[in-house]
C-alpha positions in Angstrom: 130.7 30.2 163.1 129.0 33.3 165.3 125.2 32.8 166.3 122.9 34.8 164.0 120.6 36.9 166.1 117.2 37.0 164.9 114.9 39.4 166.5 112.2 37.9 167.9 108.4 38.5 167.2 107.9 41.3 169.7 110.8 43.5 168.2 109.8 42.6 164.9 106.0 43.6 165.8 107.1 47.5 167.2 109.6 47.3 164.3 106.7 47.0 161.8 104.2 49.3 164.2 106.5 52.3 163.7 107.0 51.4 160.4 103.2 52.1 159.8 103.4 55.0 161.7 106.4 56.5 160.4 104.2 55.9 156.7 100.9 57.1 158.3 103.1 60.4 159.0 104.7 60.5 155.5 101.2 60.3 154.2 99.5 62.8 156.4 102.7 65.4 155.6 102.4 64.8 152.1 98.6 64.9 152.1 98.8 68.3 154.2 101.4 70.0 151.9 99.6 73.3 150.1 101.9 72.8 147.4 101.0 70.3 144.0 103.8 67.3 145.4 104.9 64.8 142.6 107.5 62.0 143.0 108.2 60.1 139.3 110.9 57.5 138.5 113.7 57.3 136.5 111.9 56.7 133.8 109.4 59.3 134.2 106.0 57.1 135.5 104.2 59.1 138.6 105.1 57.2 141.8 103.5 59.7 144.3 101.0 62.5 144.3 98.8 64.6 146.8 95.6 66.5 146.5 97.1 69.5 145.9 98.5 68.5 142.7 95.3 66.7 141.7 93.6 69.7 142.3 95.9 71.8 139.7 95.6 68.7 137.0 92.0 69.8 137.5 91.5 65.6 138.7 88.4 64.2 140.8 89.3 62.8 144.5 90.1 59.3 143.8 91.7 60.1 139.8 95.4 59.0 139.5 97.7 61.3 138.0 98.8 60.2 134.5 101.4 57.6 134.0 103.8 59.6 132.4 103.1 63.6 133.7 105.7 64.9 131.6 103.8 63.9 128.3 99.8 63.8 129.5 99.4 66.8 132.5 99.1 69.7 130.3 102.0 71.6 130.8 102.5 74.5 128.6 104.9 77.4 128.1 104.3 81.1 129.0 102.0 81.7 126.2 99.6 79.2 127.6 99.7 77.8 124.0 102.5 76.1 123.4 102.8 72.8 124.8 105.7 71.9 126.9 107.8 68.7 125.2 108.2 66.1 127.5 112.0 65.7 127.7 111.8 69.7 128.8 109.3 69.1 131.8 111.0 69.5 135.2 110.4 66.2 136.0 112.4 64.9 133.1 115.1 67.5 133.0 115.6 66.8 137.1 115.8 63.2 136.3 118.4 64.3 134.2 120.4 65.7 136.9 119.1 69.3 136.4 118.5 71.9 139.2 114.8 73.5 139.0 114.2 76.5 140.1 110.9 78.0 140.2 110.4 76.9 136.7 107.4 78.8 135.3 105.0 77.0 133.6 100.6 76.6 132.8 99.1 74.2 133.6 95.8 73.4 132.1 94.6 69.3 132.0 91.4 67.8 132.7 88.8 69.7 134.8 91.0 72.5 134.9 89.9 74.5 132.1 90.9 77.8 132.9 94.2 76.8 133.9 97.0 77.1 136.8 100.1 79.0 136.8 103.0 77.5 139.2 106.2 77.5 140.0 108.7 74.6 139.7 110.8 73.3 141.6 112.6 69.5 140.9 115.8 67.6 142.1 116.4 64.4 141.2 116.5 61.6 144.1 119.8 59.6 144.3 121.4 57.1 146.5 124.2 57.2 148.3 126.7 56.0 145.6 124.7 59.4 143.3 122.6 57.1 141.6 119.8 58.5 140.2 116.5 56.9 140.8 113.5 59.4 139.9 113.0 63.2 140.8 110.6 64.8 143.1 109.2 68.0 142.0 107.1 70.7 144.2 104.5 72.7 142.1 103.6 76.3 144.0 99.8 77.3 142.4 100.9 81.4 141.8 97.5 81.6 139.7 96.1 84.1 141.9 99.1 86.4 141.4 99.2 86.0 137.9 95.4 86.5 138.0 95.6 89.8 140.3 98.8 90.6 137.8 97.0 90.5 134.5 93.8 92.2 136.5 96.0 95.5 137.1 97.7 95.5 133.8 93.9 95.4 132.2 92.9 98.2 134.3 96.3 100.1 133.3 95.1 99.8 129.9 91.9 100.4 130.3 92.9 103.9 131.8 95.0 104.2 129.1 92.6 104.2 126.0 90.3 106.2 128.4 93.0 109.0 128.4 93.7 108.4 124.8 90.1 109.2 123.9 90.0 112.2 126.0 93.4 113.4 124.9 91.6 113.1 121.4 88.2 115.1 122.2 90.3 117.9 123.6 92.7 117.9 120.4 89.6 118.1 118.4 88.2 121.0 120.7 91.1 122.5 120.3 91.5 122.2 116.7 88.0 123.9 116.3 88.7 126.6 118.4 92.0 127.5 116.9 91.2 126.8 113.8 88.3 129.3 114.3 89.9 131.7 115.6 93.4 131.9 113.3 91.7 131.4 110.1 88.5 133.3 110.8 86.5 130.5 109.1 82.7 130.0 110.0 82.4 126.6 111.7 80.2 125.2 108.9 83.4 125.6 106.3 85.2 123.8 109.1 83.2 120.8 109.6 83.1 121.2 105.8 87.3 120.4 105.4 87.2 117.4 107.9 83.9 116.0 106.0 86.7 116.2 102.9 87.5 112.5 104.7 84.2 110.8 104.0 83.9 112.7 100.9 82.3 110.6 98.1 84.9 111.9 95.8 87.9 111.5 98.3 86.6 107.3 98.0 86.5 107.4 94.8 89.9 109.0 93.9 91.0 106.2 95.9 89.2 103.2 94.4 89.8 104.1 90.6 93.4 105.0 91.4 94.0 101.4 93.3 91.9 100.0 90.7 94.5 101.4 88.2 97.2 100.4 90.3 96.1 96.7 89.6 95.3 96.5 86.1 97.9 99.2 85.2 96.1 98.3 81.1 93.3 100.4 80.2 93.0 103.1 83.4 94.2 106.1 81.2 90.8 108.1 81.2 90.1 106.7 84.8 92.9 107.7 86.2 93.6 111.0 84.6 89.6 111.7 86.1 90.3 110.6 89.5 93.6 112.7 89.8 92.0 115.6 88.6 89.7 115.2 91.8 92.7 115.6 93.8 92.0 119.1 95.7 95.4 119.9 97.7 96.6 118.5 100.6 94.1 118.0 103.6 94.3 121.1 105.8 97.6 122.1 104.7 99.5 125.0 106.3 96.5 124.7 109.2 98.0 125.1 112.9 95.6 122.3 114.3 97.9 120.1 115.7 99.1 116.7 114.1 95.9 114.7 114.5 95.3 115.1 110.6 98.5 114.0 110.0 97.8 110.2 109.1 94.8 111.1 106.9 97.0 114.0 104.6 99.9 111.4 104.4 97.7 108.5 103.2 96.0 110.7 100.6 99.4 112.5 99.0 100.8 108.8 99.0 98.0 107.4 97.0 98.3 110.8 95.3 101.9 110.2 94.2 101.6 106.9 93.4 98.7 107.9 91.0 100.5 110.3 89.4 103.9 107.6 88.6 100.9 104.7 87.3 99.8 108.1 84.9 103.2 108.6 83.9 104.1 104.8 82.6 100.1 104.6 81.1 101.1 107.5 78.9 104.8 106.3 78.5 102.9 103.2 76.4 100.5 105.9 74.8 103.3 107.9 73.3 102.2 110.6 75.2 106.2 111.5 76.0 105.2 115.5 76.7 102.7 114.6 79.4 104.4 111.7 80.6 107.3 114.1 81.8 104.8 116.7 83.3 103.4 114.1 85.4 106.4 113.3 86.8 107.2 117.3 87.4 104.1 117.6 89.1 105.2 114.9 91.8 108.6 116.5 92.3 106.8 120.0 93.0 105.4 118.3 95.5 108.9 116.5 96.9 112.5 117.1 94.9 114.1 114.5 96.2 111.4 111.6 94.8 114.3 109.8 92.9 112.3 107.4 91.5 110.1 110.3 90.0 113.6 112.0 88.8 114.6 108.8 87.4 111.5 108.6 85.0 111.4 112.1 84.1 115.0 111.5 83.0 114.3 108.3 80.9 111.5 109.8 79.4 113.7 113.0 78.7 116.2 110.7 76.9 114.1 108.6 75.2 112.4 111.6 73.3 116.0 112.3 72.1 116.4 115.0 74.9 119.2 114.1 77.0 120.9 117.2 77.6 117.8 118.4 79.3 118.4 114.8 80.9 121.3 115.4 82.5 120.7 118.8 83.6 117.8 117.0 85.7 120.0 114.6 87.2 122.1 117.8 88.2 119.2 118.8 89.8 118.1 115.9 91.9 121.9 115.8 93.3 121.9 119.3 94.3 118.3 118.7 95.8 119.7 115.8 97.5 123.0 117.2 98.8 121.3 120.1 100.3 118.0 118.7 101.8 119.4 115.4 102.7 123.2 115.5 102.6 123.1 112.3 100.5 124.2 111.7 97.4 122.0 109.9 94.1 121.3 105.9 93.9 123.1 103.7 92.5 120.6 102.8 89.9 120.2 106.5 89.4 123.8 106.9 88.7 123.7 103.8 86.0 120.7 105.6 84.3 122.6 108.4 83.7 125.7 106.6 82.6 123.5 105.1 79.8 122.1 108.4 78.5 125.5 110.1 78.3 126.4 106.7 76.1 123.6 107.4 74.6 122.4 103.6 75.2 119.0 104.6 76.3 
């Protein structure tokens, strides 16, 4: 049998002396490193840390990271709301055997309220044989980009609804002026036609007729009042631009949709003649409203008229084929299938 050399107590003294060393250096390194350093194993638990990542988990000096990072360090998504599960942490998905690349993720834990934004980046630590023991994951803090990032795109904005606001103030100079001059109308009866906005009776049109809307029982007299305050469409045929646009649509929707609740009220009161003139009055208006075409038609047929009920589906088809190239809906097409049956 060969002689088993055993080093004696001098080697094995500078064996352990470097040893320390070569650990002092590892610490110092890892100590030194700028960027949040985290070392977990296979299972997860923390096994190494430096300041740096302390410092993003918003931790005091001496505070150990928490057991199990992946669950307890605040990581979150983009949003900054939604929490990050643990199996989809870098840590966990490198122990996995993933590749992370500048994963990025917000942090907020601890101290830390405000938060840190960083970068990723884990690999898992194997052996020789590929085993894998535990990841190691390097955490670069990019909070002051995101920071100066979010700080332009605020001021972008901000110069943004400042133009907005004087893109507005001119359009409304310039509505007064050409609006002056074109129609030859004394600024008084101007301001006059945009106070038709605010107007007490412009409100009130709009609360009886939603009011009716809801209880569509018992709005007859209210409604037929509050349509009647209906003056023509806001500034129509005025070359003032399209700022008034939103304001004319809203009131000849709510106009419209007045007009069809009048209709079915005086459907239920018998009233067939008036029921069909309210529907005229909303195609005047538009004559391709099918839905307004449709009730005039039922309410044509149902007062025994249906010859004068098909000659109005004729008319909404040749409406539609020459304003919109289209042809009637199906449920328009069934309506008038029953009235030639004479099943309505």
């Amino acid at each position: 049998m060969s002689a088993v050399n055993i080093p004696g107590p001098a080697v094995l003294r500078a064996a352990n002396e470097a040893l320390i060393e070569q650990t002092k250096l590892l610490n110092l390194i890892v100590t030194s490193i700028g960027d949040g350093l985290l070392v977990v194993d296979r299972d997860g638990a923390a096994l190494l840390s430096n300041p740096a990542l302390r410092r993003m988990l918003g931790l005091k000096e001496n505070e150990n990271v928490p057991k199990n990072c992946a669950r307890d360090c605040g990581f979150f998504h983009a949003d900054k709301v939604t929490r990050i599960a643990p199996e989809e942490a870098p840590t966990s998905r490198a122990v996995a055997g993933e590749h992370i690349d500048e994963d990025e993720i917000f942090i907020r834990h601890g101290a830390n309220l405000e938060g840190s934004w960083a970068h990723v980046t884990a690999r898992a630590l194997r052996d020789e044989q590929g085993t894998i023991h535990g990841a190691v994951a390097v955490f670069h803090d990019i909070s002051a980009h995101k920071r100066a990032v979010e700080q332009q795109q605020n001021l972008l904005r901000e110069r943004e609804a400042r133009a907005e606001a004087e893109a507005a103030n001119r359009a409304k100079d310039r509505f007064l002026a050409v609006l002056g001059h074109e129609l030859r109308t004394p600024l008084a009866i101007i301001m006059l036609e945009l106070g038709r906005i605010d107007d007490p009776r412009v409100r009130r049109l709009e609360e009886d007729v939603r009011s009716t809307l809801r209880m569509r029982e018992g709005g007859l007299p209210v409604l037929e009042r509050a349509l009647a305050t209906y003056a023509g469409d806001f500034l129509e045929d005025a070359h003032v631009g399209d700022w008034h646009l939103e304001h004319r649509d809203r009131l000849q929707r709510l106009y419209v949709d007045g007009l069809l609740a009048l209709g079915e009220l005086l459907s239920r009161a018998g009233r067939a003649d008036e029921e069909a003139d309210a529907y005229r009055r909303i195609l005047a208006r538009d004559a391709v409203h099918e839905e307004a075409h449709r009730r005039l038609i039922t309410s044509l047929a149902r007062a025994g008229r249906r010859s004068d009920a098909l000659r109005q589906y004729d008319r909404l088809a040749s409406a539609l084929r020459r304003e919109l190239e289209a042809e009637p809906e199906p449920a328009t097409v069934a309506l008038v299938e029953r009235v030639r049956r004479g099943a309505l």
